[in-house]
C-alpha positions in Angstrom: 0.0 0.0 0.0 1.7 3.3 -0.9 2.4 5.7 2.0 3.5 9.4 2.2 6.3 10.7 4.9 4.5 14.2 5.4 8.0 14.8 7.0 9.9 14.6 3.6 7.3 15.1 1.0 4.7 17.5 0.7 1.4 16.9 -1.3 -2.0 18.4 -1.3 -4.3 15.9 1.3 -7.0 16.2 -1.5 -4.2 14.6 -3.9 -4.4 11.8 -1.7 -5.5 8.5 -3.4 -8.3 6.0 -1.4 -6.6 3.7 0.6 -3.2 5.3 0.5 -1.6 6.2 3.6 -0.1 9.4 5.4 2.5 9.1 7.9 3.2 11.9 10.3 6.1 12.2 13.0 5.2 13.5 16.4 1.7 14.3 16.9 1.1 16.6 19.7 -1.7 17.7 21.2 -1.1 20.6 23.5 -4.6 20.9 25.3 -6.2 17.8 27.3 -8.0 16.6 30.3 -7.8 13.2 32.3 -11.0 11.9 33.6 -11.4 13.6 36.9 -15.4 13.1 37.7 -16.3 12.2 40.6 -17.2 8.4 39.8 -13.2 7.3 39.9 -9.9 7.2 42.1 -7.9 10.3 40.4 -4.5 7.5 39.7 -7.1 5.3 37.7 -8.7 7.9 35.7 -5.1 9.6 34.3 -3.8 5.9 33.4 -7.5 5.8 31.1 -6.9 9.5 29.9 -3.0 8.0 29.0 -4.8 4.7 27.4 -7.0 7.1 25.2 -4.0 8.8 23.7 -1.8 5.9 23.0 -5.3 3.8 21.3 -5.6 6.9 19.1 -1.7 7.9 18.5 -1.0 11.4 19.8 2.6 10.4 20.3 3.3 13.4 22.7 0.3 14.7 25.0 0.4 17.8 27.3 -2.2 17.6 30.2 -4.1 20.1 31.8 -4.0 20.6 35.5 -7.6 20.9 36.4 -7.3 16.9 37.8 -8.8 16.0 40.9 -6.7 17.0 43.2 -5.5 20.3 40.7 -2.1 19.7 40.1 -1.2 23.2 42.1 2.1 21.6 43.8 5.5 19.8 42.2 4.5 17.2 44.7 1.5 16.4 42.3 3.3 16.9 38.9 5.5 13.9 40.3 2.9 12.0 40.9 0.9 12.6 37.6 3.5 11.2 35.6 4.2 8.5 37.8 1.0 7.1 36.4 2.1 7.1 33.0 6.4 6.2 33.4 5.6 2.5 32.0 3.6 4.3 28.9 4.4 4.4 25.2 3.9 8.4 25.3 5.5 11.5 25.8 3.7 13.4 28.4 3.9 16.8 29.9 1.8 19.2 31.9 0.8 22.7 32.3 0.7 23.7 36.0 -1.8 25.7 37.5 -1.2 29.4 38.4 -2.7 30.8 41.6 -2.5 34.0 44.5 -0.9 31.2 46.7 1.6 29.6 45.0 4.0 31.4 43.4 7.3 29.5 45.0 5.6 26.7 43.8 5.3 27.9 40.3 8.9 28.6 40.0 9.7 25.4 41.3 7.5 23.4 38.5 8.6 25.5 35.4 12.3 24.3 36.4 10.8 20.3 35.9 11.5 19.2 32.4 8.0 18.4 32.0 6.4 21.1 33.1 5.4 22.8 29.8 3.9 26.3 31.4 2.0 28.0 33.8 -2.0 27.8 33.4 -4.2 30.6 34.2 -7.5 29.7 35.1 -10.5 32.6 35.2 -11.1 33.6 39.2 -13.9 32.6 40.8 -15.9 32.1 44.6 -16.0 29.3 46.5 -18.9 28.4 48.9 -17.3 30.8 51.5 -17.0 33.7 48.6 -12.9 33.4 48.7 -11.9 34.5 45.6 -9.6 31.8 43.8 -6.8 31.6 41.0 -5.2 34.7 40.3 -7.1 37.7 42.3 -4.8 39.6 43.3 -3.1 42.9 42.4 -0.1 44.7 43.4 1.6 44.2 47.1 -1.0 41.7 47.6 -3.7 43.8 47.4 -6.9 41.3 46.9 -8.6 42.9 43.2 -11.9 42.5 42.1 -12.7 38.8 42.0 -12.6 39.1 37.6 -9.7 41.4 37.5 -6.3 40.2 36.0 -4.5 43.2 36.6 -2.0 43.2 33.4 -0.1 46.3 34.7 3.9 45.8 36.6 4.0 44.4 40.0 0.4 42.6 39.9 0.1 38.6 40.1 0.0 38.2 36.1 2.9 40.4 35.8 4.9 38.2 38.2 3.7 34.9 36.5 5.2 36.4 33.4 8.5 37.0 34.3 8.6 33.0 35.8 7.9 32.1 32.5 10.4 34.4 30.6 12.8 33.3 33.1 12.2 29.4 32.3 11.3 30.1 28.4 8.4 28.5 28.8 4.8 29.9 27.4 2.0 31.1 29.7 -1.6 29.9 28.7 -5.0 31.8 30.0 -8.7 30.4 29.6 -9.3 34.0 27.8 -12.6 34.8 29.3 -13.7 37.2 32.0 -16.0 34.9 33.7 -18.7 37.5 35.4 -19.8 38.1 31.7 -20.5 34.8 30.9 -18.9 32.6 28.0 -20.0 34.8 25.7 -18.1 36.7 22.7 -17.8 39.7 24.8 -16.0 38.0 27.8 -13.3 36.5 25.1 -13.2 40.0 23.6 -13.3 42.0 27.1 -10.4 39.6 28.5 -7.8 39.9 25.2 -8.6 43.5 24.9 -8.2 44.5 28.7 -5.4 41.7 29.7 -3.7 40.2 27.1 -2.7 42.1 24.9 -1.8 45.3 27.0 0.5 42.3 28.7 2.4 40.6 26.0 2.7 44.3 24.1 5.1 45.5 27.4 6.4 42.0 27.2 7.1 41.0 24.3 9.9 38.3 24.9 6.8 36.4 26.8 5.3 33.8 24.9 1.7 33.5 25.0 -1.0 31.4 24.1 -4.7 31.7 23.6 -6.2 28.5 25.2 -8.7 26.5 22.4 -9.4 30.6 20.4 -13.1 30.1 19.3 -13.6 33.6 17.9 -12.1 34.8 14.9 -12.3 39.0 16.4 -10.2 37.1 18.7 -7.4 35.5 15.9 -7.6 38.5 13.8 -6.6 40.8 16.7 -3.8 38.3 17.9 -2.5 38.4 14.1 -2.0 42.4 14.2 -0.5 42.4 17.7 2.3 40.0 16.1 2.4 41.7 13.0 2.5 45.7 14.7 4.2 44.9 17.9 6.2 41.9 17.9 4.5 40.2 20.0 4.6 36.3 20.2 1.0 35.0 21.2 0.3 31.4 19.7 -3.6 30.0 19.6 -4.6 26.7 20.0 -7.4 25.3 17.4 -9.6 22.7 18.3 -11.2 20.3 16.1 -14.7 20.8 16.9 -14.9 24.4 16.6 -13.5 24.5 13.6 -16.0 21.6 13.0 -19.2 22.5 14.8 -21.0 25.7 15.4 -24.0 27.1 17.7 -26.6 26.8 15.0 -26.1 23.0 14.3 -26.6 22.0 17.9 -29.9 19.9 18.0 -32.2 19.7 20.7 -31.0 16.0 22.1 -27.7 16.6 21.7 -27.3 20.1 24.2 -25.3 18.3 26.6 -23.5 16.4 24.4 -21.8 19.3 22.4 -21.8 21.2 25.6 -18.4 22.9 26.0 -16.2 25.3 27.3 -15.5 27.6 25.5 -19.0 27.2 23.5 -19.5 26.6 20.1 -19.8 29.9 18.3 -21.2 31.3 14.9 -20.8 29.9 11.6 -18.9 33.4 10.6 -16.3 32.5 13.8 -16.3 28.3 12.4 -15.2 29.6 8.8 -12.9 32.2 9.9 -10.8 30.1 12.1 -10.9 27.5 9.4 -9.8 29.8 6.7 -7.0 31.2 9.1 -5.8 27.4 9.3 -5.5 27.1 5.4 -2.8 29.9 5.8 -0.8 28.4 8.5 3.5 28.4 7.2 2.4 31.1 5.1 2.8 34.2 7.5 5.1 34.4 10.7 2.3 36.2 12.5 -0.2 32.9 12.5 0.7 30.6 14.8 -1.2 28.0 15.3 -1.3 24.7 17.2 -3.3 21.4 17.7 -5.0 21.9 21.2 -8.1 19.1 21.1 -9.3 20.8 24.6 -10.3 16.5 24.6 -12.6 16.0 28.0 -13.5 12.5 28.5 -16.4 13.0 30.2 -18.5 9.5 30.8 -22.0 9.5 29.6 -24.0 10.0 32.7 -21.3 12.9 33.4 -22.5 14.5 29.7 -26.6 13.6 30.6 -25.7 16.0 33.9 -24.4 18.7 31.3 -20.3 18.6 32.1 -19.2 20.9 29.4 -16.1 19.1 27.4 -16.1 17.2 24.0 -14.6 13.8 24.1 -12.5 13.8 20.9 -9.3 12.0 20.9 -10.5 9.2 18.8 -11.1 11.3 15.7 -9.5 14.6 16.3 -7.2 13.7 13.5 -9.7 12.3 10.1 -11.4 15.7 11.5 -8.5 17.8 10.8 -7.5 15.8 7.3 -10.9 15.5 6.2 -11.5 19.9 7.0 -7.6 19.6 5.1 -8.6 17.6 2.3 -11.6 20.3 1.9 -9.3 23.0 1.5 -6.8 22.0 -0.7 -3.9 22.4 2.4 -0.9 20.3 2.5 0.9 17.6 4.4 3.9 19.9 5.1 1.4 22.6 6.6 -0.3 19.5 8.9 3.0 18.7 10.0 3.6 22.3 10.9 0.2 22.5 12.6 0.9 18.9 14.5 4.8 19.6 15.5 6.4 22.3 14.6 4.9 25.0 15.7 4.4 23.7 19.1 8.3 22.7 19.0 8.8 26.7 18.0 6.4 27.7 21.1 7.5 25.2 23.9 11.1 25.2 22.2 12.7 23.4 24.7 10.9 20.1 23.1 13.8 19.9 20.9 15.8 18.9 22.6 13.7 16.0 24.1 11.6 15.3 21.2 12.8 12.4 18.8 11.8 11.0 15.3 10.6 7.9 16.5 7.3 8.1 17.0 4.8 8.6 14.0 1.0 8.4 13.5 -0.8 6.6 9.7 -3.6 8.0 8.4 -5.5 6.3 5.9 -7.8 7.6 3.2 -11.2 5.8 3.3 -14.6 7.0 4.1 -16.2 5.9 7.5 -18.9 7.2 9.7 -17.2 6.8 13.4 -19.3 4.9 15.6 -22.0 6.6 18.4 -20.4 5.5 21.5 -17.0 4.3 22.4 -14.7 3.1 25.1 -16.5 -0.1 26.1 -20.0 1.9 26.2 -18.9 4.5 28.2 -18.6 7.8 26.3 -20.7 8.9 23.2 -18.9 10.4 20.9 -20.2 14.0 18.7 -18.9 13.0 15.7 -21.0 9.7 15.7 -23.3 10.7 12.9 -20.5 12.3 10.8 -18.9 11.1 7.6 -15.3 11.9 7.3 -12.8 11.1 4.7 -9.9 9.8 6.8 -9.1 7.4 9.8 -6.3 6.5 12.1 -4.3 3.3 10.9 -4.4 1.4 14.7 
């Protein structure tokens, strides 16, 4: 059966004869979850989140730290990947930024695995403590929603960790007591990051699973105009789904966070893709944002789309759609997260690689032994994983 190396030669995916096959080193997905509901042990439910990887061949994985408990302490990162040491995968996590643990943040960026510091949107607990990063300068506890970009202030000090350790900072861009609506993604770039990363321009940034393309096309000026260097992470089903399509039966199921959004947002981002290794200013990377959430967790309304299993005939079918190439996948898959997280370099190898084959399928409605249904069930796509 004839196969391409999308490492050595670059074709168009719609070129791509049934049947033949595409091989493509390192696959990377920079945004994930482990299953941390609250019907399983935290240790069992990472090994599953690891299993689901491997099964669907994201060679190198880079896990969120909203587990259960929130990995807020090197303590946890050590034991995270203590789950996975036995595993045929490359793993790393982002570690969760808070008011309270700043020593602790310095400490984690210095692990090799430790990819970046995750900023989480603030919020109340029962006892209406504010939580994450509330604070401004000297201490000095902000409005709950304000992430003060300005010298001094927690963000500011977060920032200068992560020039220090050359590692990227990611932010959930919203600003959470307006909702997860347009204007909370467009209220939090305007008012946080972008007045940031413009006095800072040796930080690198990135825009956790961008959904809006007012969002992307602001981020594309700032790198153009001020030299600024703020990545986004795409994810498949909002490049995939939008708002409009959602039916009745299946709210919960495409429930996520951040929402599905217009078609005008779906098309933009889509066409931005097509353009990725065409202008230094778009930097994009493959965040799946996958969230394995069981299907009683889904009936209950958790917002996150299990998509591991075809995150990738997704992308190569959208690819195949619009005439893009293997040597831009590659970029999207690899290289561009190699150029964000550079230190991956030096660790990452050519030895891992992931087959995809061109044939027409429909995916099946539920997967993983019964336990998860999956949104793209009722969707015909033009590529699969070879397993």
């Amino acid at each position: 059966m004839a196969s391409i190396n999308a490492r050595e030669e670059d074709v168009k995916i719609a070129d791509v004869k049934e049947g033949e096959e595409v091989v493509f080193k390192n696959v990377t997905c920079t945004h994930n979850h482990t299953r941390w509901n609250e019907y399983a042990e935290w240790g069992i439910t990472t090994v599953w989140s690891y299993h689901e990887a491997i099964a669907w061949w994201i060679t190198s994985s880079f896990w969120m730290p909203n587990t259960k408990p929130p990995i807020t302490s090197s303590r946890l990162v050590d034991d995270f990947f203590e789950q996975g040491k036995d595993l045929p995968i490359r793993t790393y996590m982002h570690f969760w930024a808070r008011d309270d643990n700043m020593q602790e943040c310095d400490q984690a960026l210095a692990h090799p695995r430790v990819v970046s510091l995750k900023v989480y949107p603030a919020w109340k607990d029962d006892s209406g403590e504010a939580k994450n990063v509330t604070t401004s300068f000297a201490g000095h506890k902000a409005e709950v929603f304000d992430h003060s970009p300005e010298p001094g202030h927690t963000l500011d000090q977060l920032a200068q960790l992560c020039i220090k350790y050359n590692k990227p900072m990611i932010i959930h861009c919203e600003t959470p007591n307006m909702g997860y609506t347009p204007v909370a993604e467009n209220h939090y770039l305007d008012h946080t990051v972008l007045p940031l990363c413009r006095r800072l321009p040796e930080l690198k940034f990135v825009v956790a699973h961008t959904t809006l393309l007012s969002t992307a096309q602001k981020v594309l000026a700032s790198n153009r105009d001020h030299g600024t260097n703020i990545y986004m992470e795409l994810t498949p089903h909002h490049l995939w789904f939008t708002v409009d399509q959602i039916k009745e039966e299946d709210q919960n199921l495409l429930e996520c966070y951040p929402r599905l959004r217009a078609e005008e947002d779906r098309a933009g981002l889509l066409d931005l893709f097509t353009q990725i290794g065409t202008d230094s200013a778009i930097k994009l990377m493959h965040g799946t944002d996958h969230a394995p959430h069981t299907k009683e967790a889904k009936i209950k309304g958790s917002r996150g789309v299990p998509n591991f299993r075809d995150t990738l005939p997704m992308i190569l079918t959208l690819a195949s759609k619009t005439q893009m190439t293997t040597s831009q996948l590659q970029l999207f898959f690899r290289w561009m997260t190699e150029e964000c997280y550079s230190f991956l370099s030096e660790v990452e190898k050519d030895d891992m690689y992931t087959t995809m084959q061109k044939t027409s399928y429909i995916p099946p409605a539920e997967y993983y032994e019964w336990v998860v249904r999956n949104p793209m069930g009722w969707v015909e796509l033009d590529w699969k994983v070879v397993v």
